[in-house]
C-alpha positions in Angstrom: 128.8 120.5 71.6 127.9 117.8 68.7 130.9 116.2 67.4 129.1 116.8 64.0 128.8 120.5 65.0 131.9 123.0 64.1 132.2 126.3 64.8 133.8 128.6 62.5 136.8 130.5 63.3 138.3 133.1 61.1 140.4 135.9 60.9 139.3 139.4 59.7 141.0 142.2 58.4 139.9 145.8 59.0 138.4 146.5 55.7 135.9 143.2 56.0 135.0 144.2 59.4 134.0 147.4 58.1 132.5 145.9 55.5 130.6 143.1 57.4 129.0 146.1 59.9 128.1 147.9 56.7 126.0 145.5 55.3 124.5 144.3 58.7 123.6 147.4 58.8 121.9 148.1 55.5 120.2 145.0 55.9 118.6 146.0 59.3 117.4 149.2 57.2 116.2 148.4 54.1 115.4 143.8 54.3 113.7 143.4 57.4 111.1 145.9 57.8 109.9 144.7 54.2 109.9 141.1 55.1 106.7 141.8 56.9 103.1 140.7 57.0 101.8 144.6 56.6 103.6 144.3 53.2 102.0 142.8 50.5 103.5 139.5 49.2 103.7 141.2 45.8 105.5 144.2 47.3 107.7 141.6 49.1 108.9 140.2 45.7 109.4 143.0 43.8 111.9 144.5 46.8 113.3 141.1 47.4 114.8 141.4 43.4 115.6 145.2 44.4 117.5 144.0 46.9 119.7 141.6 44.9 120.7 144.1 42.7 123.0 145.5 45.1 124.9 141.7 45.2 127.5 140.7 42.7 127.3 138.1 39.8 130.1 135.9 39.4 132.3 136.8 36.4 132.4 134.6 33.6 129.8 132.1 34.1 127.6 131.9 31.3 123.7 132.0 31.9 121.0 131.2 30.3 116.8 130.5 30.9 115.4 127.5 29.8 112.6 125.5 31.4 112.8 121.5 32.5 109.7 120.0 33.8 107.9 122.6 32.2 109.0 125.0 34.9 111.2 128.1 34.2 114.7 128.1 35.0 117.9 129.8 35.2 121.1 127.7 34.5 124.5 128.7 35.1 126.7 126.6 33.0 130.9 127.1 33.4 132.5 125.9 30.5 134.3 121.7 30.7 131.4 121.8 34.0 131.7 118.4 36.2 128.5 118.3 37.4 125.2 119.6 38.3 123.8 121.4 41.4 119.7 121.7 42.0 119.2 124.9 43.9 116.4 126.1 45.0 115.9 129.6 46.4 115.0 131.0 49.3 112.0 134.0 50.0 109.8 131.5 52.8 108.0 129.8 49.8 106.1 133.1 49.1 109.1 135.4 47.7 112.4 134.7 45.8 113.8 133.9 42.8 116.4 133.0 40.4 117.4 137.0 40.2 117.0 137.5 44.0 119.8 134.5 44.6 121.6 135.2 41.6 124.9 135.9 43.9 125.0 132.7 45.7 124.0 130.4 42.6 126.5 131.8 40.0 129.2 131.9 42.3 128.1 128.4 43.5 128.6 127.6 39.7 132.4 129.0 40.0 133.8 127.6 43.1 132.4 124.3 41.6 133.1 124.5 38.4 129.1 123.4 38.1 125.9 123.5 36.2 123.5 125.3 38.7 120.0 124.8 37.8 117.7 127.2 39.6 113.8 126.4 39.1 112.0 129.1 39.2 109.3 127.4 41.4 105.9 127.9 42.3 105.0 130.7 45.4 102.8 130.5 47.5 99.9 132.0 48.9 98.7 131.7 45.1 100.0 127.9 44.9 100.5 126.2 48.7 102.6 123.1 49.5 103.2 121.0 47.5 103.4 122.7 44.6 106.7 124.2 45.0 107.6 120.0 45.9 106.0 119.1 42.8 108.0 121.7 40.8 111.4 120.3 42.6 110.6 117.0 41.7 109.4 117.9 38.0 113.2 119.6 37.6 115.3 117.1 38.9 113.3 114.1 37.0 114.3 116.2 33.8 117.3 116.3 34.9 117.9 112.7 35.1 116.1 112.1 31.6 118.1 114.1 29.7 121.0 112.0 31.2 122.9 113.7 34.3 124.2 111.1 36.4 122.3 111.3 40.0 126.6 110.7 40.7 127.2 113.5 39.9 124.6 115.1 41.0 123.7 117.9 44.5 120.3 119.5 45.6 120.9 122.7 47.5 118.7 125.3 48.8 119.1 128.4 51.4 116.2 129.3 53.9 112.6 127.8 53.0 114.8 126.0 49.8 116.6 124.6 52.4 113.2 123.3 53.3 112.5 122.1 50.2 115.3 120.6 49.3 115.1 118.1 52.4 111.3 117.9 51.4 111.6 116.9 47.4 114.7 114.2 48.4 112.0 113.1 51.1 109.6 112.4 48.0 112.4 111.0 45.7 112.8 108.8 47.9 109.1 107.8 48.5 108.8 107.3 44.9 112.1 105.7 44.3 113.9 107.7 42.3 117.9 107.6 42.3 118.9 110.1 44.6 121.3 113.1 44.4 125.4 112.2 45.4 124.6 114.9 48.5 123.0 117.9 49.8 123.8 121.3 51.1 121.3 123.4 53.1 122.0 127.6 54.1 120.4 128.2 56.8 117.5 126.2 56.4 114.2 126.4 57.5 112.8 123.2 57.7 109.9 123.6 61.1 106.8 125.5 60.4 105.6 125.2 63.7 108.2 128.0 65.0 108.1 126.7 68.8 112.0 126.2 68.8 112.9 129.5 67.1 116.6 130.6 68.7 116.4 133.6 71.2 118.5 136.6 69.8 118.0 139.9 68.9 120.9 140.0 66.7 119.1 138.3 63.4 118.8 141.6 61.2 117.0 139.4 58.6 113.9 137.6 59.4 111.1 138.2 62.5 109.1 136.0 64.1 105.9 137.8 62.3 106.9 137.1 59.0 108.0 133.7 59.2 104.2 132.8 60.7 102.9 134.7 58.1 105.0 133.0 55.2 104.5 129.3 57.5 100.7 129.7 57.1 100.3 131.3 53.5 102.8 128.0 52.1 101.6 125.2 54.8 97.6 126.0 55.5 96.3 124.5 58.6 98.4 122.5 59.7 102.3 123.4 58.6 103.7 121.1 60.8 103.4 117.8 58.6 106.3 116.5 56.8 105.8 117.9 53.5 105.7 121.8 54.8 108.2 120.8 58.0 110.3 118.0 56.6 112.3 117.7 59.9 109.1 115.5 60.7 109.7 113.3 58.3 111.5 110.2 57.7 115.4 111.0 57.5 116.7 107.7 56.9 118.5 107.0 53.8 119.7 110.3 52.2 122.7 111.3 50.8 125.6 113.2 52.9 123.9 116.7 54.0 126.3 119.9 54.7 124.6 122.5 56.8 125.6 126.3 57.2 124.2 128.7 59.5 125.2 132.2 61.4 125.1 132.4 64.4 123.0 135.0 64.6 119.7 134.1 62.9 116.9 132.6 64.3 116.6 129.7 62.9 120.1 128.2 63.7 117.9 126.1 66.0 116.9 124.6 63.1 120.0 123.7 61.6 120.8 122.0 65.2 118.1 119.9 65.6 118.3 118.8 61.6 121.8 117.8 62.2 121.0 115.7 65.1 117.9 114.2 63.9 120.0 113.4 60.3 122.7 111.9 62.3 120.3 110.1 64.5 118.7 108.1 61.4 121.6 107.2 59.9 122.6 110.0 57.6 125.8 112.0 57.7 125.1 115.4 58.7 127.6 118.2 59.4 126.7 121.5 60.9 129.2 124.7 60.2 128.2 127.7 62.5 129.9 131.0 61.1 130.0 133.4 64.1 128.7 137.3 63.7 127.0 135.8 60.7 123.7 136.3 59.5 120.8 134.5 57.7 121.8 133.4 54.4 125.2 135.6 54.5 126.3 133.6 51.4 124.3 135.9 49.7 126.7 138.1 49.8 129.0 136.2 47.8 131.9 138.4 46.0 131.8 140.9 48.4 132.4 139.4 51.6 135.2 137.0 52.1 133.1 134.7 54.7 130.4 134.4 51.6 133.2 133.3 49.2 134.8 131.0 52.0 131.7 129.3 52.8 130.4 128.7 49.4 133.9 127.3 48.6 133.7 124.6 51.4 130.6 123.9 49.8 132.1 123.2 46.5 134.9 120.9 47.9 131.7 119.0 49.9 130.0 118.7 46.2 133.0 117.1 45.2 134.1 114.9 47.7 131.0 113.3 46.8 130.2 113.0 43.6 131.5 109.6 42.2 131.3 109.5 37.8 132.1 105.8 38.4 129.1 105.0 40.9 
């Protein structure tokens, strides 16, 4: 195993057990049949936000919807905040919003005692790649003009806003905009192509049906170039990246092969690995104590790295 790889190892008690099989379970039920090709994107949306309603909002963060770039947003903004986090949501770039990751953001905001800036981006099939780059970029370029310190600054994203998160840094970079101070990336999905999916039958999230279906609606004819699958592009010169999968999704191959290929070119990379874990788990945040304990490793990684002095 990857010295850059680390496998988490916890402790449970009873009651989050219990609770871990209980929402496994639901999720098997009522996600994964609906995040399916028969369904309609729109019908994919609208139970996406259904979904989130049974996830908690962190207490006491104030929120608030305001648009930068011109594109909608949600903003959760603790009071004395020390920085700023770009997130951008998961749905594979044709569901997903601010309300359907409202969990992970606003506790996000909490354990980090950050502004979280959620762009309400662009979905394909009705707007393909790049527009949900474009978007990205658009947001964090407001950002910087109204004067947040790229320093103090972290792009983030779960699932296909994993993707994109590694994508818009890729055209920061390009066009030679400061970059963020890091980057963390849930379970990202960051290869179109599919060919190196991981073989389990215990991902109680996502299929190989819909992922093609959502890979072709966002990427066209040919998802596999670097905009769409940013894996294929050029890696050299980010900021640090913190990676979190379960080890049951599958995608975690993914996650693998980004870490490597990060490491590889130069930038640090760590992978976590959370055992009995599913995709994007951290949705769950509030409710189950792996959730909270993740996203809080996340917010020490945001600031180990941000630097008001840089």
């Amino acid at each position: 195993m990857s010295s850059f790889v680390e496998r988490i190892s916890r402790a449970q008690s009873g009651t989050q057990q219990l609770l871990a099989g209980a929402l496994r379970q639901s999720l098997a039920m009522l996600f994964k049949p609906v995040a399916n090709p028969r369904f309609s994107v729109k019908t994919q949306r609208r139970w996406l936000d259904i979904m989130a309603k049974t996830t908690l909002v962190a207490r006491d963060v104030p929120c608030h919807e305001a648009p930068l770039g011109d594109v909608p947003c949600r903003h959760y903004a603790p009071l004395n905040a020390q920085g700023t986090v770009l997130y951008l949501h998961g749905g594979g770039y044709v569901a997903g919003s601010p309300e359907s990751h409202r969990s992970v953001t606003s506790h996000l905001a909490k354990f980090a005692n950050a502004r979280v800036v959620v762009p309400d981006y662009r979905l394909a099939p009705e707007h393909a790649c790049p527009a949900a780059i474009e978007d990205a970029v658009a947001v964090y370029q407001a950002l910087l003009a109204e004067g947040v310190d790229p320093a103090t600054l972290t792009i983030a994203g779960d699932s296909a806003g994993g993707g994109l998160a590694l994508a818009a840094l890729q055209a920061l970079k390009a066009e030679k905009i400061a970059l963020p101070s890091s980057t963390i990336l849930i379970s990202p999905w960051v290869d179109l192509s599919l060919n190196d999916l991981f073989d389990t039958d215990r991902d109680i999230m996502l299929s190989h049906a819909w992922l093609a279906s959502a890979a072709g609606a966002y990427g066209g004819d040919d998802p596999t170039r670097p905009a769409c699958s940013p894996l294929n592009g050029d890696l050299t010169g980010l900021p640090p990246v913190l990676i979190q999968s379960g080890s049951d999704e599958i995608l975690l191959n993914d996650s693998h092969r980004l870490c490597a290929a990060l490491n590889d070119a130069g930038t640090p990379a760590r992978l976590q690995v959370h055992p009995q874990r599913w995709h994007d788990f951290q949705l769950h945040a509030g409710v189950l104590a792996d959730a909270d304990q993740a996203l809080m490793t996340c917010a020490r990684f945001i600031h180990q790295h941000w630097n008001p002095a840089a």
